[in-house]
C-alpha positions in Angstrom: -18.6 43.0 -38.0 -16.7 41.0 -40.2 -17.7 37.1 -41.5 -15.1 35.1 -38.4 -17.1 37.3 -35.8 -20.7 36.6 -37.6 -19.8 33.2 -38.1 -18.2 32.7 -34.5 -21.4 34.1 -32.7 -23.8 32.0 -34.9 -21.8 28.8 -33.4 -21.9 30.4 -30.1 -25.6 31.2 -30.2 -26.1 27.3 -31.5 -24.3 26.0 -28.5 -25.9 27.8 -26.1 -29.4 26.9 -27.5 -28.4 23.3 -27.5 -27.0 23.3 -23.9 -30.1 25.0 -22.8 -32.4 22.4 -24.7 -30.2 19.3 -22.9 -31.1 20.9 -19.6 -34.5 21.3 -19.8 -35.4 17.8 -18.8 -36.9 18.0 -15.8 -37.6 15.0 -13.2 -41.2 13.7 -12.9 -42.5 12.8 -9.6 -44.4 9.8 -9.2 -45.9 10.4 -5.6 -45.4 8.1 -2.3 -44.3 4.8 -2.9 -46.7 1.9 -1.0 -44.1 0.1 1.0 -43.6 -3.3 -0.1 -41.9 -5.0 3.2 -42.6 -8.9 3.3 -41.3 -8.5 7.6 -43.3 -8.2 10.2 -42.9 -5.2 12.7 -41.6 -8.0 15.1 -38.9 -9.0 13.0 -37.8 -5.7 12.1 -37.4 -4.7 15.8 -35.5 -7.8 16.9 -32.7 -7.0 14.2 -33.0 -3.4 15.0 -31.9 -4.5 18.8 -29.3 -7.2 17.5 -27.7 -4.5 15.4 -27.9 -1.3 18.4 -26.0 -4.4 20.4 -23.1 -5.3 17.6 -22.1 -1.7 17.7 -20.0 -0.2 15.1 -18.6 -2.8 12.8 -17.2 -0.4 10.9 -15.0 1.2 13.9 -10.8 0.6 14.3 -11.2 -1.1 17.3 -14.7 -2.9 16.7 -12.5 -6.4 15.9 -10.7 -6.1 19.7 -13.7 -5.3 22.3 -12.9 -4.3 25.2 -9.2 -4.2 26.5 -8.3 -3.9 29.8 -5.3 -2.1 31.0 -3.5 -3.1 34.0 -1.7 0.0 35.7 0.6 -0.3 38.3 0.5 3.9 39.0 -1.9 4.9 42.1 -3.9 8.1 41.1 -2.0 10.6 42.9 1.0 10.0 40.7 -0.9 9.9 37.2 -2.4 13.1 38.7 1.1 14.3 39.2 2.5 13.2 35.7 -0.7 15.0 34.2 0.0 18.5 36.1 3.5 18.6 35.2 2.7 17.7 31.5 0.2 20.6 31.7 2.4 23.2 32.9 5.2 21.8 30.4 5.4 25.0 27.5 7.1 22.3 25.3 5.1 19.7 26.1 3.7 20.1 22.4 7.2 20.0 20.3 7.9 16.9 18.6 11.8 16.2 18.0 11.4 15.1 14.6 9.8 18.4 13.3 13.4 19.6 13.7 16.9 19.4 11.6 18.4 16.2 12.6 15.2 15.3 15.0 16.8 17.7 17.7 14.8 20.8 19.5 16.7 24.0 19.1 18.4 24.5 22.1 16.5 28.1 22.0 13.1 25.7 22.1 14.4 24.2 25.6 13.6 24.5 29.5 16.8 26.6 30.7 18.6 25.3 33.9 18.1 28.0 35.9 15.5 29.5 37.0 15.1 32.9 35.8 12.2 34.2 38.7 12.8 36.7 41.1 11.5 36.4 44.6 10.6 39.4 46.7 13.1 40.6 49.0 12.0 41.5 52.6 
């Protein structure tokens, strides 16, 4: 072992004792605090409710309540819109995932219907 390699791991061996000696601090516990609360139990449960009844103030749509929507649709035709969406394969392809924002025309519905009925 030449004098770089001897002096190399004496640095080394250094380091590492001085990295293990700045760890060793260790975190003292100093029990259960007493609370120190100047509130009553009273108070604390009316804000408790207040704040259970402000909901999330924190939420996107916490600043516009609650919206109504008008629709003009009875439920049998959402119903229908929803079943046809459903049984759409490319109900899931968005245009602008494409060259040019166009679907393939590979990616679309043929005309024609390509199922073959049972002759009697």
């Amino acid at each position: 072992m030449n004098s770089k390699q001897r002096i190399a791991a004496s640095v080394f061996a250094t380091a590492f004792a001085l990295l293990g000696a700045a760890s060793a601090h260790a975190e003292s516990y100093d029990g259960v605090h007493a609370i120190t609360s100047s509130a009553s139990r009273a108070d604390v449960k009316t804000e408790a409710v207040a704040a259970a009844r402000e909901g999330n103030v924190y939420s996107d749509s916490a600043a516009e309540g609650t919206v109504a929507v008008n629709s003009t649709l009875d439920r049998a035709t959402v119903r229908a819109q929803a079943v046809a969406a459903a049984n759409n394969p490319l109900q899931s392809l968005d245009r602008r995932a494409f060259y040019r924002d166009e679907v393939p025309a590979a990616y679309k519905k043929p005309a024609v219907s390509f199922t073959r009925q049972a002759g009697l």
